[in-house]
N, C-alpha and C positions, 0 to 999 in steps of 0.2 A: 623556152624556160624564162626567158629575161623577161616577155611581152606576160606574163602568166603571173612573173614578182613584180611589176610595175602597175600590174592592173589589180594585183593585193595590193601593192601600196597606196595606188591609188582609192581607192575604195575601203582603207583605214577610216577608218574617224578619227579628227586632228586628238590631240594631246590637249589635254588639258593644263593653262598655264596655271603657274601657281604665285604664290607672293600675295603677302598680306595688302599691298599697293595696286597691285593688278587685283586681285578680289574686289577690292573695293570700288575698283573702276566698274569691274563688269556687273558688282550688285548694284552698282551707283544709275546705270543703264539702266537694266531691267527694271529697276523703281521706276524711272522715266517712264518706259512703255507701260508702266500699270498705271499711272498716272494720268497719260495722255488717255488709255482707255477709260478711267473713271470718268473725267469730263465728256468723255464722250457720251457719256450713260449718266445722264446727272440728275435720272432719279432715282438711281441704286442711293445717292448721294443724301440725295431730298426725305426720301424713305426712314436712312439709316439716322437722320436730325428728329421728323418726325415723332420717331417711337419714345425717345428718349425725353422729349416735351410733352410728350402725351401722359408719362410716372411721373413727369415733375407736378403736373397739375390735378392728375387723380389723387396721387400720395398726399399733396398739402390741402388738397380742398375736401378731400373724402375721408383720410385718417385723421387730420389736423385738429387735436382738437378730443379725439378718443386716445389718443397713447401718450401715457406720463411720463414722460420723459425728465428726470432730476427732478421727480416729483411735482413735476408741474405739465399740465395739462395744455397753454395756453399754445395756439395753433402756430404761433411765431416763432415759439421755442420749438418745435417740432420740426419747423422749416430748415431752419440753422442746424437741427441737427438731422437732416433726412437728405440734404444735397449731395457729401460727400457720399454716402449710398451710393445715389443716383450718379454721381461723377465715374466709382466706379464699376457699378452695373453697367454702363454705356461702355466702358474703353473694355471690359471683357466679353459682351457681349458683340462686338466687333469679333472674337473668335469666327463664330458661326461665318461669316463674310472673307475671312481670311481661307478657311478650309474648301469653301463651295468655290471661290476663284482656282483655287490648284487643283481643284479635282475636276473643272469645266476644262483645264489648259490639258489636265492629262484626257480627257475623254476625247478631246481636240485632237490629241497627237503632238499637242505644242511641247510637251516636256520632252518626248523624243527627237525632236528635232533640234532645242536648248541643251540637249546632251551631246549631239553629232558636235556642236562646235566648240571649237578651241577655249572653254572659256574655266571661270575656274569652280571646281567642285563647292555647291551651296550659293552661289550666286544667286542663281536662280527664285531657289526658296527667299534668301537677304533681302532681296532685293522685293522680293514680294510683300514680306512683311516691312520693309522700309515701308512702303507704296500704303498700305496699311494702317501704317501709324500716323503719316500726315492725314489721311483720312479721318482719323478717329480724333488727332489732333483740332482740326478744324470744328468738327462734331462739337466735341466741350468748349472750344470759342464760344457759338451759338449757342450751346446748353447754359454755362457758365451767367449768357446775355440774357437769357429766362430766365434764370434762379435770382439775380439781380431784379429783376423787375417784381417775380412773386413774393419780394422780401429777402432773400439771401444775401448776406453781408461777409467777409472776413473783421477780422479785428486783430488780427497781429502782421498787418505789415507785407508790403508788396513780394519781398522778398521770400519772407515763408509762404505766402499764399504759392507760389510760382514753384516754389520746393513740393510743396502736395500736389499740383498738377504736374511736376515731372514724378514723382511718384507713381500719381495714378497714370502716367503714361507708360512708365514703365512697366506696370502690371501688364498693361495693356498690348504691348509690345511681348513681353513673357508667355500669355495667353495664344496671342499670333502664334507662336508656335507648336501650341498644342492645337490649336485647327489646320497651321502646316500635315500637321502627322496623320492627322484626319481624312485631311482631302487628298494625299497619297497613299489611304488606307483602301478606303472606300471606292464606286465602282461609278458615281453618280455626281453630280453639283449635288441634287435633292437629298441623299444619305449622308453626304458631308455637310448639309445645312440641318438637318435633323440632328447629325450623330453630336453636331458642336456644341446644340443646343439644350440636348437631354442631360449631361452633366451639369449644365454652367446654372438650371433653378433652384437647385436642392445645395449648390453650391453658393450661391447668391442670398437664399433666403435664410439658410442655416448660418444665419451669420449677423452681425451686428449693423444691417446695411440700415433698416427699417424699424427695427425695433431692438430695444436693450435686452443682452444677453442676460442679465441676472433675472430675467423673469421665463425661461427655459426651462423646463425640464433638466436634472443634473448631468444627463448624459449629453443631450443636445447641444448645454452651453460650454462644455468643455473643449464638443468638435466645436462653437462656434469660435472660441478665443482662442484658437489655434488654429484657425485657417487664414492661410494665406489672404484672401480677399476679406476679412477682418483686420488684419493688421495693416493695408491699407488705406480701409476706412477709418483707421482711430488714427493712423498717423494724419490723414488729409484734415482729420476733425479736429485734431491738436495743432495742425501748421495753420487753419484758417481762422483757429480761436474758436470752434464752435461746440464745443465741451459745455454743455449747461451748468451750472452753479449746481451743485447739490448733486450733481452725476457720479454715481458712484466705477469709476475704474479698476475691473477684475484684476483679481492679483496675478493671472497667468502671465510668462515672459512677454508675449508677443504683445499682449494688452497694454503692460508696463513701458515696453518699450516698444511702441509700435514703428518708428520711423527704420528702426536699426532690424526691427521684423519686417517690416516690409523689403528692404532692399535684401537682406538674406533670402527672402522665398522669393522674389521676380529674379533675381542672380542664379539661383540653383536651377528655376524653373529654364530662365534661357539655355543654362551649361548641358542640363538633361534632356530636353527636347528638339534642340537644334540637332546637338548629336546623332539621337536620334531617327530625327526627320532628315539630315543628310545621306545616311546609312541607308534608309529608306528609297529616298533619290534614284540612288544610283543603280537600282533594284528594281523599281517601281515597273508596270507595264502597263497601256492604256486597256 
């Protein structure tokens, strides 16, 4: 009987530690190992810079120039106002990479194994989407170092410039988690890079990234002034100063106050799908 309870104990899976300190150590790791695998793969890296240069210089040199933008057409004014778009198309577009990484680790059997050990519930996932955001981080360094050269400027100041790019990172980081839930959904890397991507266009494009919402259809512009990735582009567009003269600003709340809209829906966004995608976690099977 003893040899029978020792070899169930043995053959438990450790306990998971808990503490908001020990969490953070173990998500602090697992960033590390996605980290170290990125570089190892540094044209997952090169890939995910590419695309995002490739809008910057279709959108300014192929639209630039047809869309009036505060009533003015001139391709400059277009620029200043199409980056912030493109800043955050790029950090939510990083979704689709966050979900096809968790979904390659469970096909793996890696998340079964990250379950066996002593570590703390959501680590896992944290730490992934940590790993994530410096990625996406570095991405709008080099984006940021294009739009500067095709003409993009700020005009209010190092500091609010730096406020819109933690913005747009935090969108970006909120996003992570709904390609988290994704890639613990689905069966495949390839379903979780499809499933990330078939919401985030009609999400993207329905929206004030590219073109002014008051020229919409009435139905259109209303989802667009109320979506979330709206009220990050007008706060990024107001903290870089890139508001054209003559722009007229919808009266909805988020449009109004875009800064204080954007941190309320990347806040809700993380509270509602972390949750989720931990609940998920611990469920999950390859």
């Amino acid at each position: 009987m003893s040899t029978v309870g020792n070899t169930a104990l043995g053959t438990a899976a450790p306990r998971a530690r808990g503490g908001i300190v020990q969490s953070g150590r173990d998500s602090l790791v697992v960033a590390k190992r996605n980290l170290i695998r990125m570089a190892r793969i540094p044209e997952v890296v090169i890939f995910g810079v590419i695309q995002p240069i490739m809008f910057v210089v279709l959108f300014s040199y192929v639209f630039g120039g047809s869309i009036a933008v505060g009533g003015s057409t001139d391709p400059s004014t277009y620029r200043q106002f199409l980056m912030a778009g493109i800043f955050a198309q790029t950090v939510t577009f990083a979704t689709a990479g966050a979900g096809a990484g968790i979904a390659d680790d469970m096909h793996k059997g890696l998340i079964d194994r990250f379950r066996s050990l002593p570590m703390a519930r959501g680590a896992v996932l944290t730490g992934r989407t940590l790993a994530d955001l410096v990625q996406t981080a570095l991405t709008l360094v080099v984006l940021a170092i294009v739009a500067v050269i095709v003409g993009w400027r700020i005009h209010e100041g190092v500091l609010k410039a730096l406020a819109g790019f933690a913005l747009l990172l935090l969108l970006g980081y909120a996003f992570s988690w709904i390609g988290a839930l994704i890639g613990l959904t689905v069966r495949t890397p390839e379903a979780a890079t499809s499933g990330g991507l078939i919401w985030l266009f009609p999400l993207t494009f329905i929206s004030n990234a590219f073109v002014p919402s008051d020229n919409m259809p009435t139905a259109l512009r209303h989802i667009a002034e109320w979506n979330p990735f709206s009220a990050t582009v007008q706060a990024a567009r107001q903290l870089f100063g890139n508001l054209p003269a003559g722009y007229p600003v919808p009266a909805a709340w988020p449009m109004q106050h875009p800064v204080w809209a954007s941190l309320i829906w990347s806040v809700l966004i993380i509270v509602v799908f972390r949750t989720l995608s931990v609940r998920k976690y611990r469920s999950a099977t390859a």
